[in-house]
N, CA, C and O of each residue as an XYZ file, in Angstrom:
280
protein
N       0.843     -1.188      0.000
C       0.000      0.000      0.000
C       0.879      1.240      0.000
O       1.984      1.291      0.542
N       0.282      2.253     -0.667
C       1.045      3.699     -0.473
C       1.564      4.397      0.779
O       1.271      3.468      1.531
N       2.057      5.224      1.524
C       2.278      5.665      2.256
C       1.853      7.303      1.735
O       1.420      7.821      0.705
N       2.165      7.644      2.792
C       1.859      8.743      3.078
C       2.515      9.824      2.760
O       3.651      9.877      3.232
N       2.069     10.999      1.902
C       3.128     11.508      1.483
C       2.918     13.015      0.791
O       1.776     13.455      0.653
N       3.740     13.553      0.491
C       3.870     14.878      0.538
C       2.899     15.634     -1.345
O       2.829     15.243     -2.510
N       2.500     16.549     -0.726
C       2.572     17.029     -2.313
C       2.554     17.304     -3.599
O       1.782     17.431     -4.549
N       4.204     17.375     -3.167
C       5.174     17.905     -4.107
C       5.801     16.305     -4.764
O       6.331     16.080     -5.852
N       5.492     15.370     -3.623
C       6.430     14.073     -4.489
C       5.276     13.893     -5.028
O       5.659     13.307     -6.041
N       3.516     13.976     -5.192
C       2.667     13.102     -5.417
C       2.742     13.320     -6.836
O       2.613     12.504     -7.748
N       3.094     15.207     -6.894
C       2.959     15.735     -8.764
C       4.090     15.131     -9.358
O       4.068     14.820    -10.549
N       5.381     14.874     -8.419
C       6.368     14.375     -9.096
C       6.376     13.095     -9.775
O       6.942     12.891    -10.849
N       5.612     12.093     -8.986
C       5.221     10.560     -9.610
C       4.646     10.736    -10.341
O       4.817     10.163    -11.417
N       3.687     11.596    -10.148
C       2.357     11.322    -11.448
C       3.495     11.860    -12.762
O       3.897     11.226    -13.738
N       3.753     13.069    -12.384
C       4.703     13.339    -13.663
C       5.645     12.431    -14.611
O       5.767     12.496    -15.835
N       6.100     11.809    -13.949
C       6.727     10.293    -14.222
C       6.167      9.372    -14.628
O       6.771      8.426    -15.134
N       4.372      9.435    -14.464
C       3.583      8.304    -15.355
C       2.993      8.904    -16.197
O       1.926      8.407    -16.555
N       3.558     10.540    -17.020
C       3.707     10.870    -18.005
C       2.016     12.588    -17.972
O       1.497     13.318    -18.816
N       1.931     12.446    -17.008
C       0.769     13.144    -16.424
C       1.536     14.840    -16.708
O       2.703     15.170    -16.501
N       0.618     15.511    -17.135
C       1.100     17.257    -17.215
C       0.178     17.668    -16.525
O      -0.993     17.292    -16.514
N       0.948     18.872    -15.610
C      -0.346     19.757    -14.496
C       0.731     19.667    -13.741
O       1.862     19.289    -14.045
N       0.161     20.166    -12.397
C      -1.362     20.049    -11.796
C      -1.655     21.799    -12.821
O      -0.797     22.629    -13.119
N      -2.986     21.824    -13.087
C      -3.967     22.974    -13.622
C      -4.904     23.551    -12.348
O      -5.055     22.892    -11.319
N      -5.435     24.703    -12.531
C      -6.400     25.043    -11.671
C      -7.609     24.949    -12.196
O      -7.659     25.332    -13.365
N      -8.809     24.493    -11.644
C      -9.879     24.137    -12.053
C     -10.914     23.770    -10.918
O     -10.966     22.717    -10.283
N     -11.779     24.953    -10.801
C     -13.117     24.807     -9.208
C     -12.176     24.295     -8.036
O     -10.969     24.530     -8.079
N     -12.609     23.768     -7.250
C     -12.487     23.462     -5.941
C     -11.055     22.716     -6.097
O     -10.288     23.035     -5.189
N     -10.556     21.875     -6.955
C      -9.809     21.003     -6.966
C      -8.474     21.573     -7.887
O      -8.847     22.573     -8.501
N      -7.232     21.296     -8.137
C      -6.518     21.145     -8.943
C      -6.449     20.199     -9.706
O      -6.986     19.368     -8.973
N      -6.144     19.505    -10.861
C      -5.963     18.544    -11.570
C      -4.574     18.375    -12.116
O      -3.568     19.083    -12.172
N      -4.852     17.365    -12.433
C      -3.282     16.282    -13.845
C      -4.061     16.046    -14.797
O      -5.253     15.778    -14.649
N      -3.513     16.116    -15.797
C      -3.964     14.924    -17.036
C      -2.767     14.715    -18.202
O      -1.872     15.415    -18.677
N      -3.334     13.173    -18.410
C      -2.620     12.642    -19.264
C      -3.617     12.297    -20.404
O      -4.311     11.385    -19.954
N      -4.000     12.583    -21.614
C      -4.313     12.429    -22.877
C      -5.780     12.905    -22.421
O      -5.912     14.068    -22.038
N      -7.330     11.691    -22.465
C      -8.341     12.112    -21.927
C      -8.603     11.928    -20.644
O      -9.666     12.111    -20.050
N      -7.362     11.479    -20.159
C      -7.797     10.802    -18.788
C      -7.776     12.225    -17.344
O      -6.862     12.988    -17.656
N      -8.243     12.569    -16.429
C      -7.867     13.702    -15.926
C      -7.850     13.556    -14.470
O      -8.223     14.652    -14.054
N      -7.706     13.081    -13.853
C      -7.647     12.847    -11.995
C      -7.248     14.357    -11.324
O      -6.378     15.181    -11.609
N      -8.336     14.312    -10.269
C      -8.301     15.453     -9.454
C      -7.357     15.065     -8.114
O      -7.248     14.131     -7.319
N      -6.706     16.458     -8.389
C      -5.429     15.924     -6.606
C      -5.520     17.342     -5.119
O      -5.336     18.545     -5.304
N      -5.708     16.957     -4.343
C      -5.709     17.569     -3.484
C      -4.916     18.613     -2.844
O      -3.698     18.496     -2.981
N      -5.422     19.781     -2.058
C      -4.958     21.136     -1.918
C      -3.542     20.841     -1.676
O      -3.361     19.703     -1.243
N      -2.596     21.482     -1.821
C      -1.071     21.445     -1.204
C      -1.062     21.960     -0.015
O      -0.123     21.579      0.685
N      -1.997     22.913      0.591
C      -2.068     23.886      1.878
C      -2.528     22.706      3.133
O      -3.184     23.094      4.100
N      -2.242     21.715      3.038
C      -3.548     20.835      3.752
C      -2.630     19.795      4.292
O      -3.221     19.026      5.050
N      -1.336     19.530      4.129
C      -0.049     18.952      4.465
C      -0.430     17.627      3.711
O      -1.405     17.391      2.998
N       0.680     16.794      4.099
C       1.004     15.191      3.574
C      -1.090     14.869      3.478
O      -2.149     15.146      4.042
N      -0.370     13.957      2.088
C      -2.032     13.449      1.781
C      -2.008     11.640      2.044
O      -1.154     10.775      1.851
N      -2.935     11.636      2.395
C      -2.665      9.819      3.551
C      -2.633      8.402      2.101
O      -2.939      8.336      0.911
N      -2.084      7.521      3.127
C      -2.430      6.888      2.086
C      -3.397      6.223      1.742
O      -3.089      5.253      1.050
N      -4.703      6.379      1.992
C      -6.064      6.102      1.472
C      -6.252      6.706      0.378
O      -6.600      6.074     -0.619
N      -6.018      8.311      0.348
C      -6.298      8.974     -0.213
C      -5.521      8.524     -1.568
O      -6.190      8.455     -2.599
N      -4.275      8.247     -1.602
C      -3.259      8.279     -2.688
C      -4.027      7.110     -3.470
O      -4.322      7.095     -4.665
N      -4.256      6.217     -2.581
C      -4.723      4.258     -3.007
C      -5.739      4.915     -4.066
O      -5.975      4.272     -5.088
N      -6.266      5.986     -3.900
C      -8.348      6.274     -4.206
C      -7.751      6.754     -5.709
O      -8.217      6.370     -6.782
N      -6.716      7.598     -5.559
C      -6.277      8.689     -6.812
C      -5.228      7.466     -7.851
O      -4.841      7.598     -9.012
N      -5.056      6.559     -7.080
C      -4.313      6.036     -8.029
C      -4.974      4.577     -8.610
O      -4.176      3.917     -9.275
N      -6.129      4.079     -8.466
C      -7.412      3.897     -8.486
C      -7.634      4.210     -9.819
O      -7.327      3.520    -10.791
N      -8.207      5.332     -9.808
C      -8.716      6.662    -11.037
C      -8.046      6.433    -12.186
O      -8.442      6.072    -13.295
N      -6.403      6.833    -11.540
C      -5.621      7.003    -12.682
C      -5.174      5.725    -13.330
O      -4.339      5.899    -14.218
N      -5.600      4.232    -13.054
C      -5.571      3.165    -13.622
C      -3.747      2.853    -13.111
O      -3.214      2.092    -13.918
N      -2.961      3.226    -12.166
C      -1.841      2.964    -11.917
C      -1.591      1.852    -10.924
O      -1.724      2.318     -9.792
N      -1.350      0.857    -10.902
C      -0.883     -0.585    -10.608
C      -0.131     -0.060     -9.086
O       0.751      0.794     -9.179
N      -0.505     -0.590     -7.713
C       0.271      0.265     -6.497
C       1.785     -0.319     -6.561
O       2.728      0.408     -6.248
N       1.937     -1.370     -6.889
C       3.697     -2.140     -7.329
C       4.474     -0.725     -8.187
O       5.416     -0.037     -7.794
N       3.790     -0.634     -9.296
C       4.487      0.546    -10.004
C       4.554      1.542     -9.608
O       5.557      2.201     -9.881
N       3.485      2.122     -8.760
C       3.503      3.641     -8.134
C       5.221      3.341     -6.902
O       6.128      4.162     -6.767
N       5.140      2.033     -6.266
C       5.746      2.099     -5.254
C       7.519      1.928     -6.114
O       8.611      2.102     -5.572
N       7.361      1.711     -6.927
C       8.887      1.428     -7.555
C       9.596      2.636     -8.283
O      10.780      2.686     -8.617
N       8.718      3.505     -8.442
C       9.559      5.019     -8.610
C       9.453      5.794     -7.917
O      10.065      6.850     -8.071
């Protein structure tokens, strides 16, 4: 399972599974990669848990083995 974690590393992974953003958009910020678009949570709000990460990475169709290996 994910851990818990900051941010700044969360845009950095996603960036790495080829994701551009985060964008501003209503309540949420976003990523997207081609049509696909997952919403990610405030940065003001500290480390985001790892439920939360499990839920977003879920969405984004990312395998938790692969999230955890970069």
């Amino acid at each position: 399972m994910p851990k818990n974690i900051s941010w700044r590393k969360l845009v950095q992974k996603f960036r790495k599974f080829g994701f551009e953003g985060p964008y501003s958009g209503g309540r949420h910020q976003f990523m997207k990669k081609g049509v696909l678009k997952i919403h990610i949570p405030s940065k003001h709000k500290g480390n985001i848990s790892a439920g939360l990460v499990s839920e977003i990475l879920r969405q984004a169709g990312i395998n938790k083995q692969d999230w955890d290996k970069i």
